[in-house]
C-alpha positions in Angstrom: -24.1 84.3 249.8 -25.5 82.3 252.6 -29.6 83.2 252.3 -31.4 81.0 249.4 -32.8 83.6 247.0 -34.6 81.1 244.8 -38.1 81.5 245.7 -37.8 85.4 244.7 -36.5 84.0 241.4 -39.8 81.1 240.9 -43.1 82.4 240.3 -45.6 82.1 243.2 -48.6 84.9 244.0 -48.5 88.8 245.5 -45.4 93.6 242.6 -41.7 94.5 243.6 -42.2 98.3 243.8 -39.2 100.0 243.3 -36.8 96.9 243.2 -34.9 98.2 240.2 -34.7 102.0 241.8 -33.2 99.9 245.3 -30.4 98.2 243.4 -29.4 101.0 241.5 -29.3 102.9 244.9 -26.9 100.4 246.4 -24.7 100.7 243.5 -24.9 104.3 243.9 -26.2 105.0 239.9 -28.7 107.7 238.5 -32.4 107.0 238.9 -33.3 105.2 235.5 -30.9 102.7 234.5 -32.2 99.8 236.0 -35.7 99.2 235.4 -38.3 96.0 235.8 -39.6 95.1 232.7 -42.9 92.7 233.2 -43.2 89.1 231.9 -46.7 87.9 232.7 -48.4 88.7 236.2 -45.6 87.7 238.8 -42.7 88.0 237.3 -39.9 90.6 235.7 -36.6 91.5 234.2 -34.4 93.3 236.0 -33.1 95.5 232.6 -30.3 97.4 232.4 -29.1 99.2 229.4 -31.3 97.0 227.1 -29.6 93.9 228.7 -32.1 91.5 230.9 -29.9 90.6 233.7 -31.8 88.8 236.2 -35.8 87.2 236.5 -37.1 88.2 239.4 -40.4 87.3 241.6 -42.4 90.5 241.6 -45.3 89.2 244.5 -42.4 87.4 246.2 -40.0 90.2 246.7 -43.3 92.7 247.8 -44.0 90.7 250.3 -40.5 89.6 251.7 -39.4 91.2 255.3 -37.4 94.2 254.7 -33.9 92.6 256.0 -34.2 89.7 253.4 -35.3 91.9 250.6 -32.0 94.3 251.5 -30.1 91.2 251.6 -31.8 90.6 248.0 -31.5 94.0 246.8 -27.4 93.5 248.1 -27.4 90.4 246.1 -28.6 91.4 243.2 -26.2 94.8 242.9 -23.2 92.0 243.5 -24.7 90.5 240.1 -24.9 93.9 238.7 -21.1 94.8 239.5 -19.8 91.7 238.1 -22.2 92.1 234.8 -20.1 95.5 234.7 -16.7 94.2 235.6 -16.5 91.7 232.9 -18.8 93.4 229.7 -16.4 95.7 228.7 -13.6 93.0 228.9 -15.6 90.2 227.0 -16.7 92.7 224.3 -12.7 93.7 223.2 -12.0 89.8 222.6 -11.1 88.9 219.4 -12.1 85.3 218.5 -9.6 83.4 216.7 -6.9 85.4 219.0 -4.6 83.9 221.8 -5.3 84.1 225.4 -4.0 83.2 228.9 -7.4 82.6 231.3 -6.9 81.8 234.9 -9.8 80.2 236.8 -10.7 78.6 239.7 -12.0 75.5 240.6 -14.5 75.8 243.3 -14.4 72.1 244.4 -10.6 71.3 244.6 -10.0 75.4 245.3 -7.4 75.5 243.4 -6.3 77.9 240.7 -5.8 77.2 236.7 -4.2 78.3 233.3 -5.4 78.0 230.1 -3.5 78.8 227.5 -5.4 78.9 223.9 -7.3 80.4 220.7 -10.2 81.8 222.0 -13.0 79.9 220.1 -16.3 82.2 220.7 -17.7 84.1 223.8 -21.7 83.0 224.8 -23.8 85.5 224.8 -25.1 87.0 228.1 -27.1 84.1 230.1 -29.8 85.5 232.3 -29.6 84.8 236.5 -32.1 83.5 238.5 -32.4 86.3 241.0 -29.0 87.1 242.2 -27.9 83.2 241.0 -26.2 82.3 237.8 -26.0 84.8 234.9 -22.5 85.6 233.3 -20.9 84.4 229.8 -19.0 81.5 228.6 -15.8 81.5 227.2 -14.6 78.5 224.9 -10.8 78.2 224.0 -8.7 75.4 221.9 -5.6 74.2 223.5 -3.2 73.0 221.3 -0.8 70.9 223.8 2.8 69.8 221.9 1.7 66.4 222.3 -1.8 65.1 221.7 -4.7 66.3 220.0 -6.1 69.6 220.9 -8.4 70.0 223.6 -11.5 72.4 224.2 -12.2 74.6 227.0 -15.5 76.2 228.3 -14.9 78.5 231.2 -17.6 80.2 232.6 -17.1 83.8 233.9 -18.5 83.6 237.5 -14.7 81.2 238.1 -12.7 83.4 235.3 -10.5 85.6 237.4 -8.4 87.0 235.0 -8.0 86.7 230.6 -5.1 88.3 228.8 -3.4 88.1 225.3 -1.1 85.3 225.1 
């Protein structure tokens, strides 16, 4: 994402109109689903399902040029599709079960395994805008040697969790 989206996620002065009926477009969903629920005079949910997904800045967005509010609206359906690509897989878990998680590490870009009992699974965290939001996993490791370590893995580097 190269544009800053943060000062559509702060409060500031000026509604979003049909913000939740835009990114419901661009993920090609019936009218409905998404919806802005209002918290004070500037700013909103984006809802979906029950589920606040993102805080938005209702004046902010209004009066944005239309190619950065696309580019927002684009944004935040990225945020949407990876709230949907990972809620089904994070609600089968069983805590106390086993699991291989592979993640990456976005400053040495390199790839790792963990391989532990899954400990609990965070409920959903809110984004900023399109920023932030997603779950956290914590897992024990139980090396051969040494005393067991734990894990927090947050789903925005989780690319992939199966039994182990």
């Amino acid at each position: 994402m190269s544009d800053d989206f943060s000062d559509l996620s702060r409060p500031s002065s000026g509604g979003a109109g049909d913000l939740a009926a835009e990114v419901g477009s661009a993920l090609g969903e019936p009218p409905g689903r998404l919806a802005l629920e209002a918290e004070g005079e500037e700013m909103a949910w984006l809802v979906r399902d029950g589920v606040r997904l993102s805080r938005v800045n209702e004046r902010a967005v209004d009066s944005a040029d239309p190619q950065r509010r696309v580019a927002f609206v684009e944004a935040l359906a990225q945020l949407v599709g990876r709230y949907d690509q990972w809620a089904p897989t994070l609600g089968s878990l069983e805590v106390g079960r086993r699991y291989v998680v592979d993640y990456k590490h976005e400053k040495l870009r390199r790839m790792f395994r963990v391989k532990g009992v899954l400990l609990a699974v965070s409920p959903w965290r809110p984004a900023d805008g399109p920023i932030g939001g997603g779950w956290t996993l914590t897992l024990e490791s139980r090396p051969r040697f040494g005393s067991p370590t734990t894990f927090h893995v947050d789903t925005d580097v989780l690319t992939r969790i199966v039994p182990g």
